[in-house]
C-alpha positions as CSV (number, residue, x, y, z in Angstrom):
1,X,6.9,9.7,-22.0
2,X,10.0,9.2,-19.6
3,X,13.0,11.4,-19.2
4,X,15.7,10.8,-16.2
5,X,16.8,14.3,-14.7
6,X,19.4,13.1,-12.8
7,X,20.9,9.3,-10.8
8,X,21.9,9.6,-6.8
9,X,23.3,6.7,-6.0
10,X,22.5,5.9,-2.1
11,X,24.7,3.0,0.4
12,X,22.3,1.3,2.4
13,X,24.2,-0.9,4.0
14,X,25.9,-3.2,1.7
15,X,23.9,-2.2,-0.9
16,X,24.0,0.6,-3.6
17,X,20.3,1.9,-4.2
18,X,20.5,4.4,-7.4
19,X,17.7,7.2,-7.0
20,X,17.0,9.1,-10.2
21,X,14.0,11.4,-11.1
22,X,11.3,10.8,-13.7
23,X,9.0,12.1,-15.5
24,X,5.6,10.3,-16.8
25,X,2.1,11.5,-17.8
26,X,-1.1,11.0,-16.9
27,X,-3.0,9.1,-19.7
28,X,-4.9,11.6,-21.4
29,X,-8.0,9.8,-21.9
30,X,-8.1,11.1,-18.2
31,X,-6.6,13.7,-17.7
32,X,-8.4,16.8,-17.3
33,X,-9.3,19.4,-20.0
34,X,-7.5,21.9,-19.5
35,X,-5.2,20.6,-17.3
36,X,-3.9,22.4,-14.4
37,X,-0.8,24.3,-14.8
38,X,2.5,23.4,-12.2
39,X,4.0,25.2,-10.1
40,X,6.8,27.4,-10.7
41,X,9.4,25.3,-9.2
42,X,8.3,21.7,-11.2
43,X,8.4,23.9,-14.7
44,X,11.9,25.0,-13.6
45,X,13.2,21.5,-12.7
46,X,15.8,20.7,-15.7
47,X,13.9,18.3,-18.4
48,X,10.5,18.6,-17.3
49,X,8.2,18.5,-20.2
50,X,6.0,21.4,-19.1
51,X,3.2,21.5,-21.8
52,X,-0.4,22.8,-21.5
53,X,-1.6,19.4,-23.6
54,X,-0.2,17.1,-20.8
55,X,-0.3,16.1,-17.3
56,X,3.3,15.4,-16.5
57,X,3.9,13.9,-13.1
58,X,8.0,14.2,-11.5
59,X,8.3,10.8,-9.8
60,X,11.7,9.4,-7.2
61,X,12.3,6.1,-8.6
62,X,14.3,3.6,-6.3
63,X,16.5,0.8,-7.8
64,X,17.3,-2.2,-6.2
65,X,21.1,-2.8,-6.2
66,X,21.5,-5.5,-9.1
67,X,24.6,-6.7,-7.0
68,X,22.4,-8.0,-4.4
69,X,18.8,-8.5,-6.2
70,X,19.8,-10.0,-9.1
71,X,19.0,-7.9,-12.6
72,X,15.2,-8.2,-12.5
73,X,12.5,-7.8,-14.0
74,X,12.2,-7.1,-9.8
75,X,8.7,-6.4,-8.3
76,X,7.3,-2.8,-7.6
77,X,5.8,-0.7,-5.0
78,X,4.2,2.2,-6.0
79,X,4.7,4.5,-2.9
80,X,1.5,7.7,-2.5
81,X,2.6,10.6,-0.1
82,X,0.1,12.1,2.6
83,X,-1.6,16.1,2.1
84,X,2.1,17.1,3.5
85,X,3.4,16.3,0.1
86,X,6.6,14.5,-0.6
87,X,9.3,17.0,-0.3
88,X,11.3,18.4,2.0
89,X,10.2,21.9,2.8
90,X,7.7,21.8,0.1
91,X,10.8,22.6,-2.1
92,X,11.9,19.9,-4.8
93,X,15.1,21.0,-5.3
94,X,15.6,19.9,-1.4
95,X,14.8,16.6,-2.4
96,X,12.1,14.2,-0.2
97,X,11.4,14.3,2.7
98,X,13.2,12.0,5.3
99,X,9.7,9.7,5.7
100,X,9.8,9.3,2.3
101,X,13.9,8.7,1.3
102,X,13.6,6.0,4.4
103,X,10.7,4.1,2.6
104,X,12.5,4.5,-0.9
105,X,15.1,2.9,0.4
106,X,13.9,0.5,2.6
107,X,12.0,-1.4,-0.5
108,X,14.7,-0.5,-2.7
109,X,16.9,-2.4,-0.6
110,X,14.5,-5.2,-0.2
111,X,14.4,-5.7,-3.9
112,X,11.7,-3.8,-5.0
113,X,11.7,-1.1,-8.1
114,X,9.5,1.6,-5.8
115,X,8.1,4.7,-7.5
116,X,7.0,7.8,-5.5
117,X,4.9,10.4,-7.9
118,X,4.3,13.8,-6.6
119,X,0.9,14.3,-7.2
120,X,0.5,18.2,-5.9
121,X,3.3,20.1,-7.8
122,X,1.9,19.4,-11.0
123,X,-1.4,20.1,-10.1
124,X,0.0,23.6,-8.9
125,X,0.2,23.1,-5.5
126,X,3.7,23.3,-3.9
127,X,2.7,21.6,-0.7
128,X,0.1,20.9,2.4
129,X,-3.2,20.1,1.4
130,X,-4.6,19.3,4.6
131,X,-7.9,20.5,5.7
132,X,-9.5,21.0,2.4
133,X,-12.7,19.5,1.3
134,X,-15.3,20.2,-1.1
135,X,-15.9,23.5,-0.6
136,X,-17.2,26.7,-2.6
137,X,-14.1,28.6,-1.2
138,X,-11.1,28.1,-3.8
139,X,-8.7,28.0,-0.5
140,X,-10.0,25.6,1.0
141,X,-11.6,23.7,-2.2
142,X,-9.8,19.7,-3.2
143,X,-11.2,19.5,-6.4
144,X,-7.7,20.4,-8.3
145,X,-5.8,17.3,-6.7
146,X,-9.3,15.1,-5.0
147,X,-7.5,11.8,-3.5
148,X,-11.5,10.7,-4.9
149,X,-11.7,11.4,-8.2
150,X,-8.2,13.1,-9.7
151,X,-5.3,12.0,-7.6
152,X,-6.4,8.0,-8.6
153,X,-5.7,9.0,-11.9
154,X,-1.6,9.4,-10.7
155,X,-1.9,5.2,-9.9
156,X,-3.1,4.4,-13.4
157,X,-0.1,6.6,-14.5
158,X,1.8,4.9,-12.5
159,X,0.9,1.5,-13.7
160,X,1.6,2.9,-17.0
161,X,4.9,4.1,-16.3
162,X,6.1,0.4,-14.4
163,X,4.3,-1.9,-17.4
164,X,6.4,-0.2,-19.5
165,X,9.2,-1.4,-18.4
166,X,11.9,-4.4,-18.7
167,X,12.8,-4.1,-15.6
168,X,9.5,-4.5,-14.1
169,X,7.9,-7.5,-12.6
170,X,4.2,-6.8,-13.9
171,X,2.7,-9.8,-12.1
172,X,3.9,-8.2,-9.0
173,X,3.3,-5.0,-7.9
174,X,2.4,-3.2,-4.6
175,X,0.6,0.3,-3.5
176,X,1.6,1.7,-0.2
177,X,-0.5,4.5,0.4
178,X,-0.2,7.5,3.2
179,X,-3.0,9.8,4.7
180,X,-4.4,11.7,1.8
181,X,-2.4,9.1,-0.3
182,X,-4.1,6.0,1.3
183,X,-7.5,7.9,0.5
184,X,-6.5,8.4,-3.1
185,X,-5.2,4.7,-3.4
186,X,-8.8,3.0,-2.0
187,X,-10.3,5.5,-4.4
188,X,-8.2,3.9,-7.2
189,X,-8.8,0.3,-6.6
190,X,-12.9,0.1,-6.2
191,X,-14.4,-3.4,-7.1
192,X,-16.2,-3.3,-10.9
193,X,-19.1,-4.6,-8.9
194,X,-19.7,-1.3,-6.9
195,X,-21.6,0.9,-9.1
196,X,-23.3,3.6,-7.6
197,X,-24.2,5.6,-10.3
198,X,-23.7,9.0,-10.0
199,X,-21.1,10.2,-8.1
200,X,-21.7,13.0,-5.2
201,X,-19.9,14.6,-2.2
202,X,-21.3,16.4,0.4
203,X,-20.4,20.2,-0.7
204,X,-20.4,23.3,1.2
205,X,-21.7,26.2,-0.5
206,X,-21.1,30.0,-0.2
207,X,-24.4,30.1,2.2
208,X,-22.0,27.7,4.1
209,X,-24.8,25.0,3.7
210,X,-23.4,21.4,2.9
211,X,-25.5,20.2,-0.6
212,X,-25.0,17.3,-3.4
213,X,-22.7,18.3,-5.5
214,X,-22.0,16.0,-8.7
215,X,-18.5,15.4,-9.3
216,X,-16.9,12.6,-11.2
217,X,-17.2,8.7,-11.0
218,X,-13.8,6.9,-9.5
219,X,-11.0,6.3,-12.2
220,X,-11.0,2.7,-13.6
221,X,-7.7,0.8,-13.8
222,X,-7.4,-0.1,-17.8
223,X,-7.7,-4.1,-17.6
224,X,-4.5,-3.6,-19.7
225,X,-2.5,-2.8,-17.1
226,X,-1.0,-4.8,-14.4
227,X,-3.1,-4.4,-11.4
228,X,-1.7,-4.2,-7.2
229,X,-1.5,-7.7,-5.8
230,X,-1.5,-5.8,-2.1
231,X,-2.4,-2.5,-0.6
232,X,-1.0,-1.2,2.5
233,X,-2.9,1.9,3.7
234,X,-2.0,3.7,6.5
235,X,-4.2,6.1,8.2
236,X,-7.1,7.3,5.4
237,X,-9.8,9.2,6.5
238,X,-13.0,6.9,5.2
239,X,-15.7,9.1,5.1
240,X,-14.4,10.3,1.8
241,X,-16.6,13.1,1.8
242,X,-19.8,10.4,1.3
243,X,-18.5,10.2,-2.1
244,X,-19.1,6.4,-1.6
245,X,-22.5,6.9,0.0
246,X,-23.1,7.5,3.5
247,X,-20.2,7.3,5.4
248,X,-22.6,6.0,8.4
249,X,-23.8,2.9,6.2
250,X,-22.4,-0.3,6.3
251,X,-24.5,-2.1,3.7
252,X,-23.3,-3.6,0.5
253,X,-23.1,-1.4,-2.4
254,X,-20.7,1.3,-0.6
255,X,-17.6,0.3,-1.4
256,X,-15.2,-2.8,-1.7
257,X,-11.9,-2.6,-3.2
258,X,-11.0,-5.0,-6.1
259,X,-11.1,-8.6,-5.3
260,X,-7.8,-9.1,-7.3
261,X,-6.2,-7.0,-4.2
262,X,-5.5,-7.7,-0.8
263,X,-5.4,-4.9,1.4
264,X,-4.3,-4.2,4.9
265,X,-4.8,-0.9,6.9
266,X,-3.4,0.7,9.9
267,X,-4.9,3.3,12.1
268,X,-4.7,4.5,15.7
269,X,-7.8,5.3,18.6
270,X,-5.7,8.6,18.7
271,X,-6.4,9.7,15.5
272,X,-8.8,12.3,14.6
273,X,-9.9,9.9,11.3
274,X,-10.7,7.6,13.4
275,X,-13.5,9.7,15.3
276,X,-13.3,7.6,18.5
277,X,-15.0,9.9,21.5
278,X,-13.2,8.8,23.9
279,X,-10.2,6.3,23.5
280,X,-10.4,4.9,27.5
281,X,-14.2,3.8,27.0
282,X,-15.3,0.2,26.7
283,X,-16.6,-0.1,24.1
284,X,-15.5,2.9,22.0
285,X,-18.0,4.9,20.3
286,X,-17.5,7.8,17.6
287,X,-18.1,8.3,14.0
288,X,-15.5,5.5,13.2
289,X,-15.7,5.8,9.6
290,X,-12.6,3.4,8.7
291,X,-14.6,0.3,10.6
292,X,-17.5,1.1,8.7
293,X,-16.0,1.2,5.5
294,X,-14.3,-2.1,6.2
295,X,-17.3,-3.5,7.4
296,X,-19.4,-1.9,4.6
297,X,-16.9,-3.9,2.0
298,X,-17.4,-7.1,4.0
299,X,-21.2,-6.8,3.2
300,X,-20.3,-6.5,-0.2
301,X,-18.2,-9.2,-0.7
302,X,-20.8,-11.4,1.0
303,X,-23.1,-10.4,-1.7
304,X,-20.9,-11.7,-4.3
305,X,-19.8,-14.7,-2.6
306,X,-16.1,-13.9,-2.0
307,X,-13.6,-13.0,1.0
308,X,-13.7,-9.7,1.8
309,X,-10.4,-8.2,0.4
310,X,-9.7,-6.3,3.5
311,X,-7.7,-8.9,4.8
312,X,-6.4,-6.7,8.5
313,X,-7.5,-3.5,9.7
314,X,-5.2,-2.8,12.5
315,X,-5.9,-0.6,15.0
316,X,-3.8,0.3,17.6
317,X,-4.5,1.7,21.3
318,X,-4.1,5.2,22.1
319,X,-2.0,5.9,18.7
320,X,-2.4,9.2,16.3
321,X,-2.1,10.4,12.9
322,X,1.2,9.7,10.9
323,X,2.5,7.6,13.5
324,X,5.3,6.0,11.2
325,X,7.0,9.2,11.4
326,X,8.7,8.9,14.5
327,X,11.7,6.5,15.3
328,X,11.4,2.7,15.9
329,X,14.0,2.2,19.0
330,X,16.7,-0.1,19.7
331,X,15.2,-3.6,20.1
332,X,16.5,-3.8,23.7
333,X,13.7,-0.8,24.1
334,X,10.5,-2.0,22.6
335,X,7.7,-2.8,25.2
336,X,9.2,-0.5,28.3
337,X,8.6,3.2,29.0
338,X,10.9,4.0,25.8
339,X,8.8,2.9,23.5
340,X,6.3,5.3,23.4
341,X,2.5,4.2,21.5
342,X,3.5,5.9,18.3
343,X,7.2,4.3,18.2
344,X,5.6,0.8,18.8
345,X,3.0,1.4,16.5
346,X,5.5,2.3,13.9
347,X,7.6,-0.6,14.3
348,X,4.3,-3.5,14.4
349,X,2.8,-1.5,11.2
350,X,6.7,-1.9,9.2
351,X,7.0,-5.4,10.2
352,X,3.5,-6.0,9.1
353,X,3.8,-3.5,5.9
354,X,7.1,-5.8,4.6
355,X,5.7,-9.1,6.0
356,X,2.9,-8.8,3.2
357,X,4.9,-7.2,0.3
358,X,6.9,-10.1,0.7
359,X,3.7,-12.7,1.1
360,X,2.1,-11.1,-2.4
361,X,5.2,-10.1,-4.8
362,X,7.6,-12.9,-4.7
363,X,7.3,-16.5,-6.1
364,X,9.2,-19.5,-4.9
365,X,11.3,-21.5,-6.7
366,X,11.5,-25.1,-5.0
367,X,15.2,-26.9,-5.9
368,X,14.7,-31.0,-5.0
369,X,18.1,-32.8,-4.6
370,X,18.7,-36.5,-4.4
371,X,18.2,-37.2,-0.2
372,X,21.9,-38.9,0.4
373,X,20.8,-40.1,3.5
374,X,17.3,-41.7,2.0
375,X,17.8,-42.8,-2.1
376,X,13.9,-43.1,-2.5
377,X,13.7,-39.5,-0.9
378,X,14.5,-35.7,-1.4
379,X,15.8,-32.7,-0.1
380,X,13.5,-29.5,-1.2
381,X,15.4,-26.1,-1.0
382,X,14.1,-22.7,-1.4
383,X,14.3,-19.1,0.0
384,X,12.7,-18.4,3.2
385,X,11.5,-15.1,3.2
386,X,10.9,-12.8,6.1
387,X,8.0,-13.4,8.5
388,X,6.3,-16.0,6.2
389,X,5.3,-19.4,6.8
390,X,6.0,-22.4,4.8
391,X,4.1,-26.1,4.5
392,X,6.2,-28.1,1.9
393,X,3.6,-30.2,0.0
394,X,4.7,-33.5,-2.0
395,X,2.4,-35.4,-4.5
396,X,3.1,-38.1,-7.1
397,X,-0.2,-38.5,-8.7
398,X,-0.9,-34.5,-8.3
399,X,-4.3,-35.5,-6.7
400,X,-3.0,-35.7,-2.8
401,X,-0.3,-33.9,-1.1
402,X,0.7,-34.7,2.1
403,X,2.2,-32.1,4.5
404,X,6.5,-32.9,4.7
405,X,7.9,-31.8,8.0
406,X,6.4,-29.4,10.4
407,X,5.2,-26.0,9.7
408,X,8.5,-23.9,8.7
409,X,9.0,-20.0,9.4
410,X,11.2,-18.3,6.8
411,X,14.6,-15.3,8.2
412,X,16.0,-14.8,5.1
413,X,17.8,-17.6,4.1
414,X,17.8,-20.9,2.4
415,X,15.3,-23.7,4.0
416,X,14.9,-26.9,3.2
417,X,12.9,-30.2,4.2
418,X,13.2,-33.3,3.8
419,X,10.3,-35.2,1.8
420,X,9.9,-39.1,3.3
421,X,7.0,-39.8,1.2
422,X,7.8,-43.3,-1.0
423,X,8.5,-41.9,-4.4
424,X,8.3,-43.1,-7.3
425,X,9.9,-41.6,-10.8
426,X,8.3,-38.5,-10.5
427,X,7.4,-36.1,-8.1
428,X,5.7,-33.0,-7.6
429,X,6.3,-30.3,-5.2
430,X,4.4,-27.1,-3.9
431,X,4.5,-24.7,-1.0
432,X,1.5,-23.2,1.3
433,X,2.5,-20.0,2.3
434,X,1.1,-17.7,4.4
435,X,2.2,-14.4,6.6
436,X,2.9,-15.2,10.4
437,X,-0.1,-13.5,12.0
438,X,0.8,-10.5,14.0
439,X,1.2,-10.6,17.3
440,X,-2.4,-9.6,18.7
441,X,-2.4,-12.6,20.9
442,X,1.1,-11.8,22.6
443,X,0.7,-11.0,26.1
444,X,2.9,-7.9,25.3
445,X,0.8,-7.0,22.6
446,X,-2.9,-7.7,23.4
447,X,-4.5,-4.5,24.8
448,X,-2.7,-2.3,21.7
449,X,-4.0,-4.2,19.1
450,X,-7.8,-3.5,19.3
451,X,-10.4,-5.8,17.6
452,X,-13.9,-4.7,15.9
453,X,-15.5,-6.0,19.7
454,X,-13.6,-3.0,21.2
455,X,-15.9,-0.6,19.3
456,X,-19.6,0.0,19.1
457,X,-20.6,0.8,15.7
């Protein structure tokens, strides 16, 4: 079910991104039984389809300006807020929060259809979340909105809503994930090969003793559905409760996301998630959950005989929690006393965040003209995109393709090369692309980028 509340049309630049509210449901094989009731202030919202048999997310939907992008089908992002929620002031009617109307528009305006679902107000909950857990007190209890086993449930709606429709690029769709969301979105995407039975988290009961308690297994995406290409995740807290098993192991069997992803992550030695002791030692010691988890999906995906689909786990020096929240400063700041940890941080993780949305939800289209200059040769022509590389590949028996040109980094605009191979009367064409690595090894850059050797785990 889908009903549009109202259309904002937003100027970004040149472009016009239209903003309009939705409404979609949870699937309700899934959805719980009863379900929770919303909050006041989502049953008041005009159009919303409060109704006890249905779990009825509100959702900020983010067009691309057809002017610019074309008129689709365009790829998605599916965008999950942090335990802070998505709006400002808690308060829907004051629309998002200024986090979350920059990131709207920033993929909108990049050509992507992005879809940000409140998943707290129709649970009940009107805002923060943080510092709840499994716990036998109903304050401080997660089980109503658990980013382990119920807030998944708002990607497969999601997914639901965007293969729906025409608009939508189904073979190419994102998930961009914050805090709580981030936790919600790994908890979404688990490998069909990790199976650990029944599920359990770590539960502290009223004699303030932490027990098993059963809860439920992670939500499956339908194989239906279309399913993310990429994951960007910044900042979740990997313990998860030891809903995935220890949070100390790093064995196979704990966790791997799905190997039809590709997912990169994003924390700092500043932040409490992290659980580094102390952030000047060498190496770094501390509970360090998120390199465990990592790790504990590389074991996995050894066991199966494929790449681990954690492709970066950045971590950045002396960084905290919900660093893409502050500004990113004029260019002629970066790298001086300016830029503080956080702001740098912010900008690296951006460029890195876009770099592989672009890298995962776009196809090229190749254009070969007649070479004036050469009349056994071409000229190949295609769009360059931002921060990716290109090897232009030529074959006329499909069997070999040699490299044409030099290795060819993409701004934004039309490239081309030249192809000098003899030719006969056909020929094929194809492109290597990959994401220009971030800059780790940059003089500028090498102590905040920290690598797995930093850390003793």
């Amino acid at each position: 079910m889908l009903a549009a509340v109202f259309a904002l049309i937003i100027s970004q630049a040149s472009a016009q991104i239209v903003r309009e509210t939705v409404f979609f449901d949870v699937p309700a094989n899934i959805a719980l039984d009863p379900n929770p009731a919303p909050t006041v202030q989502l049953a008041a919202v005009v159009n919303y389809p409060a109704d006890a048999n249905r779990m009825t997310l509100i959702a900020l939907l983010y067009h691309p300006d057809p002017a610019v992008h074309g008129p689709g089908p365009y790829s998605a992002v599916i965008v999950l807020h942090g335990s802070g929620g998505m709006w400002n002031g808690d308060t829907i009617a004051n629309g998002p929060t200024s986090h979350f109307q920059k990131w709207g528009q920033l993929l909108a305006g990049r050509g992507y259809l992005t879809v940000i679902p409140d998943g707290f107000n129709p649970r009940g909950i009107a805002g923060g979340f943080s510092s709840r857990r499994p716990h036998h007190d109903s304050a401080i209890d997660d089980s109503t909105c658990s980013p382990n086993y119920e807030r998944p449930k708002d990607v497969v709606a999601a997914l639901t809503f965007l293969d729906a429709r025409a608009d939508v690029d189904r073979d190419h769709i994102g998930l961009v994930g914050f805090s709580h969301g981030s936790q919600t979105g790994i908890n979404a995407i688990l490998d069909p090969s990790v199976d650990l039975g029944n599920y359990e988290v770590d539960y502290i009961n009223a004699m303030g003793q932490t027990v098993d308690l059963p809860v439920p297994d992670p939500v499956r995406i339908p194989a239906g559905l279309p399913f993310p290409k990429v994951c960007v995740f910044y900042y979740p807290g990997c313990g998860h409760f030891s809903y995935h098993g220890s949070p100390n192991s790093v064995a196979a069997g704990r966790y791997m996301p799905d190997r039809r992803a590709q997912v990169v992550m994003f924390h700092g030695t500043g932040d409490s998630l992290m659980g580094v002791t102390d952030v000047n030692a060498s190496p770094k010691t501390g509970s360090l959950f998120p390199i465990k988890f990592v790790t504990a999906s590389g074991a996995q995906a050894a066991a199966q005989g494929i790449a681990n689909p954690f492709v970066h786990h950045h971590i950045f020096h002396l960084v905290g929690h919900s660093f893409d929240e502050t500004t990113i400063e004029p260019q002629m700041n970066w790298n001086t006393p300016a830029e503080s940890a956080n702001e740098k941080a912010n900008r690296l993780s951006q460029d890195e965040t876009l770099k592989w949305l672009e890298f995962r939800l776009h196809n090229h289209t190749l254009t070969p003209q007649p070479d004036i200059n050469n009349p056994s040769g071409h000229i190949v022509t295609w769009l360059g995109r931002d921060r990716l590389r290109y090897r232009v590949q030529a074959s006329i028996d499909l069997a070999n393709w040699p490299q044409q040109g030099a290795l060819i980094t993409g701004a934004g605009a039309l490239l081309n090369a030249q192809v000098i191979i003899p030719l006969e009367n056909r020929a094929f064409y194809r492109l290597e692309v990959d994401p220009v690595p971030a800059p780790a090894d940059d003089v500028l850059y090498s102590a905040f980028f920290l690598e797995y050797l930093d850390f003793s785990y």
